[in-house]
N, C-alpha and C positions, 0 to 999 in steps of 0.2 A: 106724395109723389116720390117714387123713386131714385135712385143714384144710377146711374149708368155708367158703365165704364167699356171703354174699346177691348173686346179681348182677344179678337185677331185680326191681322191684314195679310190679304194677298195678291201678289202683282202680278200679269204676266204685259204678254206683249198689247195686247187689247182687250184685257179686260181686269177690272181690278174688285173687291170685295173686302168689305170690314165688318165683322159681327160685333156685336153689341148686347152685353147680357146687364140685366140690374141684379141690385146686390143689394138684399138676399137675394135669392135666388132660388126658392125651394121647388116650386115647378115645372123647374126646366126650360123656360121662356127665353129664346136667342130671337134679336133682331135681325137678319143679314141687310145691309145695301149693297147693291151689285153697280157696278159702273161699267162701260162699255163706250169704247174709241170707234169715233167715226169720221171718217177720212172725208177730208174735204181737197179743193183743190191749193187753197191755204194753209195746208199743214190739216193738223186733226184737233179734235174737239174728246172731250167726255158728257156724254148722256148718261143721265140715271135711272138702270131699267126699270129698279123698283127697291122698294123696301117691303119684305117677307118677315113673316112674324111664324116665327115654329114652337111648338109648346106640345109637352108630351099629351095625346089623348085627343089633339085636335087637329084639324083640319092647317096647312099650310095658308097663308091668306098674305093677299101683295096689295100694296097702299102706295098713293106717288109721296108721301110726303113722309119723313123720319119723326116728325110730333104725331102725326095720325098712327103710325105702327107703336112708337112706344107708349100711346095713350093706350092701345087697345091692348096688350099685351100688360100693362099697370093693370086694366081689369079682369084678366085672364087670370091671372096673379091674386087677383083679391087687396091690389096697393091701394 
């Protein structure tokens, strides 16, 4: 199993984003979670759109869960 480490965040007004690379890292293999504000009449909530696995050579692919992205990305990797 790999090491994960956070390697960016970013915030705006409604919507927020953290990538996620392991280390090594020879493949190119980023995690992104995307998060997104949705306004209630009690104030607002965060939803998680998705978790995206990017890797040079393949196809983009979106999971609900951050164990199911970094598991499939550990095998994309050869971890």
């Amino acid at each position: 199993m790999a090491k994960w480490i956070l390697s960016a965040e970013s915030y705006g007004a409604f919507r927020s984003k953290k990538e996620y690379i392991p280390v090594p890292n020879p493949y190119g293999v980023t995690v992104i979670t995307e998060r997104q504000a949705i306004r209630l009449t009690s104030g607002c909530r965060w939803a998680t759109r998705g978790h995206y696995v990017y890797a040079r050579d393949h196809k983009s692919i979106r999971f609900d869960t951050l164990r199911e992205a970094q598991r499939y990305a550990e095998q994309l990797g050869g971890n």
